[in-house]
Backbone as CSV, one residue per row, in Angstrom:
resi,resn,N_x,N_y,N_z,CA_x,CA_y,CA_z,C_x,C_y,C_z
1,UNK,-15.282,18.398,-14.027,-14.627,17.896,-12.835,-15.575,16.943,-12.117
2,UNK,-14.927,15.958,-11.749,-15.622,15.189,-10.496,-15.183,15.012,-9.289
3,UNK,-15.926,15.081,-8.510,-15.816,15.667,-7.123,-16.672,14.165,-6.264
4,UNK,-15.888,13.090,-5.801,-16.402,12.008,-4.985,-16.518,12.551,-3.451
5,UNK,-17.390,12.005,-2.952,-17.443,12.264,-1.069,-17.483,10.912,-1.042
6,UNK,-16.855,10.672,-0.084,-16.347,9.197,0.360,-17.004,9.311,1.950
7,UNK,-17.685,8.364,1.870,-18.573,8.161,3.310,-19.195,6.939,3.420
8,UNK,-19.576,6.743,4.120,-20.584,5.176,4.813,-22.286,5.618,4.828
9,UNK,-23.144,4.610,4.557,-23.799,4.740,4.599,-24.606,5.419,5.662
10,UNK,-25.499,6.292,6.287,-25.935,6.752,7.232,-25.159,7.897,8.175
11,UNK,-24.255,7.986,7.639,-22.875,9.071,7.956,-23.510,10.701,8.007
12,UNK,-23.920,11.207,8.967,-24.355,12.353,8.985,-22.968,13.726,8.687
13,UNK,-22.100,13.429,8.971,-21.321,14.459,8.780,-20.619,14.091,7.049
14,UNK,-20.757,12.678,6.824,-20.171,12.457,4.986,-21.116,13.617,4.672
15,UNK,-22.549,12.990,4.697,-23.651,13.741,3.925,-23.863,15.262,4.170
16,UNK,-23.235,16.156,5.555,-22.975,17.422,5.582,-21.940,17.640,4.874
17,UNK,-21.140,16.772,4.214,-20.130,17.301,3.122,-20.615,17.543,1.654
18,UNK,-21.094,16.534,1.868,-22.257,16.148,0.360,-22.644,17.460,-0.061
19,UNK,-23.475,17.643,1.004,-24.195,18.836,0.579,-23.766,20.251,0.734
20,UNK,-22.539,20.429,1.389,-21.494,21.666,1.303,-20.792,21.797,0.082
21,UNK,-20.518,20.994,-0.167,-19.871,20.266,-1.560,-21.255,21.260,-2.932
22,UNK,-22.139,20.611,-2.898,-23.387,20.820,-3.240,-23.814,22.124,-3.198
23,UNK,-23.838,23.111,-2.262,-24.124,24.749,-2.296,-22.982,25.267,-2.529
24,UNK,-21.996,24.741,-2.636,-20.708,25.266,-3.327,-20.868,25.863,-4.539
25,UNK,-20.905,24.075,-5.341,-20.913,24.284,-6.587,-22.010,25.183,-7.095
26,UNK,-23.336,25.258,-6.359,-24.214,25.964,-6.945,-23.925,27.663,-6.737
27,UNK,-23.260,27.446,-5.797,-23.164,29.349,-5.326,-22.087,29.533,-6.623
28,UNK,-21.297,28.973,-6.842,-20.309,29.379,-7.929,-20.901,29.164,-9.419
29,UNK,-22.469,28.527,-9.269,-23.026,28.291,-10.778,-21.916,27.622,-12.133
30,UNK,-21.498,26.604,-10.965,-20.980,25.405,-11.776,-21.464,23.792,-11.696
31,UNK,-23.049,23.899,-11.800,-23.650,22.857,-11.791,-23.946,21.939,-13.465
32,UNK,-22.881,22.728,-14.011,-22.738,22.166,-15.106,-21.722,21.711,-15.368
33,UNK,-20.574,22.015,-14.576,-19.101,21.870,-14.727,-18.866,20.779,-13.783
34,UNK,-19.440,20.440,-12.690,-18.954,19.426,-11.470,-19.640,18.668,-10.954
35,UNK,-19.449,17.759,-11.244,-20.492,16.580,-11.085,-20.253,15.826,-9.286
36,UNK,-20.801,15.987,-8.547,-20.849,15.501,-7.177,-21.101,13.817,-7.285
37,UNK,-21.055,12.957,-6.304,-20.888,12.073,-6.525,-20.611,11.625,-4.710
38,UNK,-21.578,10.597,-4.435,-21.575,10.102,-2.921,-21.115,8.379,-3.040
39,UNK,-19.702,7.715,-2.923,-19.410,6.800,-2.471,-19.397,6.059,-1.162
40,UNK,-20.065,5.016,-1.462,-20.237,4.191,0.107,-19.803,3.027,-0.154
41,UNK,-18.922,2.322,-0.687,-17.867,1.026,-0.754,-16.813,1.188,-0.263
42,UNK,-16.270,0.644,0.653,-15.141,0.671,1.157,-13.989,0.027,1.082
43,UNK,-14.313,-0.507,-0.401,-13.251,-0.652,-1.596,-12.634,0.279,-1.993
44,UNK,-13.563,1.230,-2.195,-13.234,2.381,-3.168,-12.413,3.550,-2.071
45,UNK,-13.088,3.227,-0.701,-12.050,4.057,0.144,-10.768,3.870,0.071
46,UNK,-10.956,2.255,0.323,-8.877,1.689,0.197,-7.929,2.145,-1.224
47,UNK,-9.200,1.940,-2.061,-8.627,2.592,-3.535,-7.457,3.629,-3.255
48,UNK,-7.848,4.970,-2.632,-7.578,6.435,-2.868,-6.953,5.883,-1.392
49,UNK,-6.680,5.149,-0.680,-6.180,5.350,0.787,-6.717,5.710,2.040
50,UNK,-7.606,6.014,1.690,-8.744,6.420,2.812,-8.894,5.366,3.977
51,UNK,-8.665,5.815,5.225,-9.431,4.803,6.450,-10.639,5.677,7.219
52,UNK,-10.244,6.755,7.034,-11.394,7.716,7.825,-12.293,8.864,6.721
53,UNK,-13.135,8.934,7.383,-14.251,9.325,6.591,-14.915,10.437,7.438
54,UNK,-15.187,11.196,6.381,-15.896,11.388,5.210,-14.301,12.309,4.628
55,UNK,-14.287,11.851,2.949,-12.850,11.974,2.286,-13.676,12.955,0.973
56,UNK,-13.006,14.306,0.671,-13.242,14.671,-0.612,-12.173,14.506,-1.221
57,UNK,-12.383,13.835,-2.434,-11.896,13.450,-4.067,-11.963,14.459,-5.055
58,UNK,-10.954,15.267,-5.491,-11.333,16.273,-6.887,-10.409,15.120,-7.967
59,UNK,-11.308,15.011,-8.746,-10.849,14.044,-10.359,-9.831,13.246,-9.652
60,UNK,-9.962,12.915,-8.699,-9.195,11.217,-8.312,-8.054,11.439,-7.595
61,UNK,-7.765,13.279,-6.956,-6.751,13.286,-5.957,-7.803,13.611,-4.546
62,UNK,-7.141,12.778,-3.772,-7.965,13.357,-2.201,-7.236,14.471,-1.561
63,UNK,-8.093,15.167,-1.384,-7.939,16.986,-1.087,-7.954,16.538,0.622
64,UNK,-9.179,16.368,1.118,-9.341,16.453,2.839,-9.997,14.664,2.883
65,UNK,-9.906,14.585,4.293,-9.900,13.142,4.764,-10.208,13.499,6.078
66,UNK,-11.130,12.793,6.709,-11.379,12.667,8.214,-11.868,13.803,8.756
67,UNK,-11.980,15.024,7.747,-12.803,16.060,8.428,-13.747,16.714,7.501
68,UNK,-14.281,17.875,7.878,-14.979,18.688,6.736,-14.712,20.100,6.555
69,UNK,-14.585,20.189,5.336,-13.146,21.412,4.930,-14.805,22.572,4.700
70,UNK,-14.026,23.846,5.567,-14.890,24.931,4.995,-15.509,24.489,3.715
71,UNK,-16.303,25.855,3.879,-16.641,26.465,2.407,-15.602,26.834,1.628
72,UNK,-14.722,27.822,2.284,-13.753,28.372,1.586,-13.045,27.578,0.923
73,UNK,-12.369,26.352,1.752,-11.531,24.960,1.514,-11.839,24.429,0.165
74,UNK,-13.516,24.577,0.183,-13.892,23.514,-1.009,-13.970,24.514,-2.584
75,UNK,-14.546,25.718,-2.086,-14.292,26.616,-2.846,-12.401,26.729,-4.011
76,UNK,-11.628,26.840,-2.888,-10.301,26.481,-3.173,-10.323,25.279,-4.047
77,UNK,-10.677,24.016,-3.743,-10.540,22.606,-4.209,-11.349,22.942,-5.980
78,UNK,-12.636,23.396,-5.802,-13.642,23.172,-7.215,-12.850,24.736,-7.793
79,UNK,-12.056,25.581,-7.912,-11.420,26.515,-8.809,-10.600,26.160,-9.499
């Protein structure tokens, strides 16, 4: 699975996704299965529809947008 965070450069709350995203996958010891991935083009936002940020992407559907989804949330999303 790939798992994009869609954010802007210097984005403190993208990059608190990043890395929620990130102790996720590791608490579930699927750091072999899900590859994380930090986008900052805002090409690639318009791509998927995105205007607000920070956006999680599972394999190219956007799950949450404009906020930051629990643990549980993301947990839900990477199962």
């Amino acid at each position: 699975m790939k798992v994009e965070i869609l954010g802007s450069e210097g984005c403190a709350t993208c990059e608190q996704v990043k890395q929620n995203v990130q102790s996720v996958v590791e608490e579930m010891g699927k750091e072999d299965e899900i590859e994380v991935v930090k986008v900052t083009d805002p090409s690639e936002f318009a791509s998927y529809g995105v205007m607000s940020t920070p956006a999680l992407v599972a394999d190219g559907e956007v799950k949450y947008k404009g906020t930051v989804p629990s643990d549980e949330e993301i947990k839900e999303v990477l199962s």
